[in-house]
N, C-alpha and C positions, 0 to 999 in steps of 0.2 A: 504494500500500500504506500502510497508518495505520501513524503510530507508534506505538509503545510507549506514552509519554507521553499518546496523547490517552487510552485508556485499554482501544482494541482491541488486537488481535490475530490478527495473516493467521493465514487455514485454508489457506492457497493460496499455496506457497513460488515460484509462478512457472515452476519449473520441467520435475516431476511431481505424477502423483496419488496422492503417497502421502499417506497420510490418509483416502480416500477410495476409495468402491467401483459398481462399475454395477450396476443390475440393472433388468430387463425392467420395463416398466409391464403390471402384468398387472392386468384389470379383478375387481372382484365385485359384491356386492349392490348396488343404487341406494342401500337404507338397510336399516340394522342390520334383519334381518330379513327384510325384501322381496326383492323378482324381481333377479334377476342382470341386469347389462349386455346379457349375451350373449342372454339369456332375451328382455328389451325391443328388442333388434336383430333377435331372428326372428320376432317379431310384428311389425313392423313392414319385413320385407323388404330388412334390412341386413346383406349382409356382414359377420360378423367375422373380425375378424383370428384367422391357420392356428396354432396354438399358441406362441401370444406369449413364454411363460415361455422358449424360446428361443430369443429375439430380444432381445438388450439393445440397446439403443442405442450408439452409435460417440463414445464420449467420448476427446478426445484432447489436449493442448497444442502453441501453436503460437503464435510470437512472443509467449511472456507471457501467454498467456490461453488458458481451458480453451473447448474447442469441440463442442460438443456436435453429432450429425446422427442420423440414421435410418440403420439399419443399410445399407440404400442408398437413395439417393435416391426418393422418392413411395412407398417401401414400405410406411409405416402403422407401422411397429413405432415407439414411441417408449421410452423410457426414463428412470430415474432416476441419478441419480449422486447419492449419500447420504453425508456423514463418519461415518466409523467412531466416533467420538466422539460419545456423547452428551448433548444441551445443556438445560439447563432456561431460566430467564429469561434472555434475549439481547437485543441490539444488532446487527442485521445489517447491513450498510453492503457494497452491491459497485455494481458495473457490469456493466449487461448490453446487448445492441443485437443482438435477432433480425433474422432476416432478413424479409422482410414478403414475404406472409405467413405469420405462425405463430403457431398457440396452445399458449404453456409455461405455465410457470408456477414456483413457488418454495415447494415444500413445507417449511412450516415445524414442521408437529405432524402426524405421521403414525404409524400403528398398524406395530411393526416389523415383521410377519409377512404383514400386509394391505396394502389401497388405504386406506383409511380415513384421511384426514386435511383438515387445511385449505393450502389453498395459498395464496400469493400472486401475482396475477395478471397475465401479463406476456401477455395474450389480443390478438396485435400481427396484427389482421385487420379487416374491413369489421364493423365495430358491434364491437365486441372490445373488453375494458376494459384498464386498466393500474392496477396500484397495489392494488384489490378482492379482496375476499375470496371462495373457494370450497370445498364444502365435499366433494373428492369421497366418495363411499359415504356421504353423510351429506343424502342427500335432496337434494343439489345443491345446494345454500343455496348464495344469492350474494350479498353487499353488495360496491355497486360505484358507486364516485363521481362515473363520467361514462361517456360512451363515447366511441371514436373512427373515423375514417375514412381513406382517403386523400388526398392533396392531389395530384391527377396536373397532368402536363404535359399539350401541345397533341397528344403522342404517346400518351397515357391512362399513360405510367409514373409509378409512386409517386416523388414527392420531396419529401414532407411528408406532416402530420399535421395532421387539425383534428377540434373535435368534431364528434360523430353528430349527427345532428340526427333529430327524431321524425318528421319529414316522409316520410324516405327512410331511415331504419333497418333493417336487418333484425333486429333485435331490440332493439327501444328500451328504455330505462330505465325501470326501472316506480320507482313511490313508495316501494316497499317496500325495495327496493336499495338505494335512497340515503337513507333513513332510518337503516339497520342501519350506515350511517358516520358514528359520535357527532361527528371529525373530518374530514372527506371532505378531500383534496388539491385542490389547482385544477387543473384541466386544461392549463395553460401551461408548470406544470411539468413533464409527462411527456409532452407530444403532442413527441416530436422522432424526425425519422426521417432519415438518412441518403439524399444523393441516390442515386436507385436508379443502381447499378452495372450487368453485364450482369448476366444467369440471374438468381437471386433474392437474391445477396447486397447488401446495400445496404451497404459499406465507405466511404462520404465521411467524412470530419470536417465536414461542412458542414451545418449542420442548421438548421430554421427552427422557428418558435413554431407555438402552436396558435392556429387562429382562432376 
């Protein structure tokens, strides 16, 4: 937790969520305007999700730290957790360590009634970025300053991270993505993943670099 002194100050007393509130990720337009979510998944033969709005997500605390899951396990509902408080120019400083895999993220300008905002990307899967920007409802816009992958054992489990490479990407980095990061992060600083635990959590304090 930052002091006082350095010039933050905790959202997040450690202990509950007060301050803070859940609510369902419920999908709309791609872009101001345009075909809904829902609309681009029945053209295209995709389940949606059975009426999301309720369905929030399972936000809870536990040793010190807020945990976030799917209302159950592989269910698809995901959710936000949002401070009642709101911020104009910020300093966000946290810690975070998905379990792998998972695509969150960290919405920092979001429409209070809608999806519409920019997140900060914590996209912790095969070709997945960290650190990048996305813009959901907003035509998807993405700057993103590298990608990443797995680092498996002799058993194919995750215990590491390295970069993607274009070779074998499932969605490799285009020019345009890394251009739209005036300052991009280096990859060594954010490829770190916990040795894989059982099921999907990855809890080690043991972490390795990015290659």
């Amino acid at each position: 937790m930052m002091l006082q002194e350095d010039g933050f100050r905790p959202l997040f007393d450690g202990k509950t969520l007060q301050g803070w509130r859940a609510i369902p990720r419920v999908y709309g337009a791609i872009y101001p305007g345009g075909p809904t979510v829902a609309e681009i998944w029945a053209q295209r033969g995709i389940p949606a999700p059975v009426e999301p709005e309720k369905h929030a997500a399972h936000w809870f605390v536990e040793d010190g730290y807020i945990v976030g899951e799917q209302e159950f396990a592989g269910s698809g509902y995901g959710g936000y957790l949002i401070t009642e408080e709101t911020f104009g120019d910020f300093e966000l400083v946290l810690e975070a360590r998905p379990d792998w895999p998972a695509d969150t993220g960290i919405m920092v300008r979001r429409q209070r009634d809608s999806w519409e905002g920019f997140q900060i990307l914590l996209d912790h899967r095969e070709s997945g970025g960290i650190a990048g920007f996305f813009g959901n409802g907003l035509a998807s816009f993405m700057a993103a300053p590298f990608k990443i992958k797995a680092l498996r054992n002799e058993a194919g489990e995750p215990i590491g991270l390295q970069a993607d490479t274009p070779e074998d990407s499932h969605e490799p980095l285009q020019p345009e993505q890394l251009a739209a990061c005036p300052m991009p992060p280096m990859c060594r600083n954010f490829c770190k993943h916990g040795n894989g635990a059982s099921g999907t959590k990855c809890a080690s304090a043991l972490w390795v670099p990015c290659r």
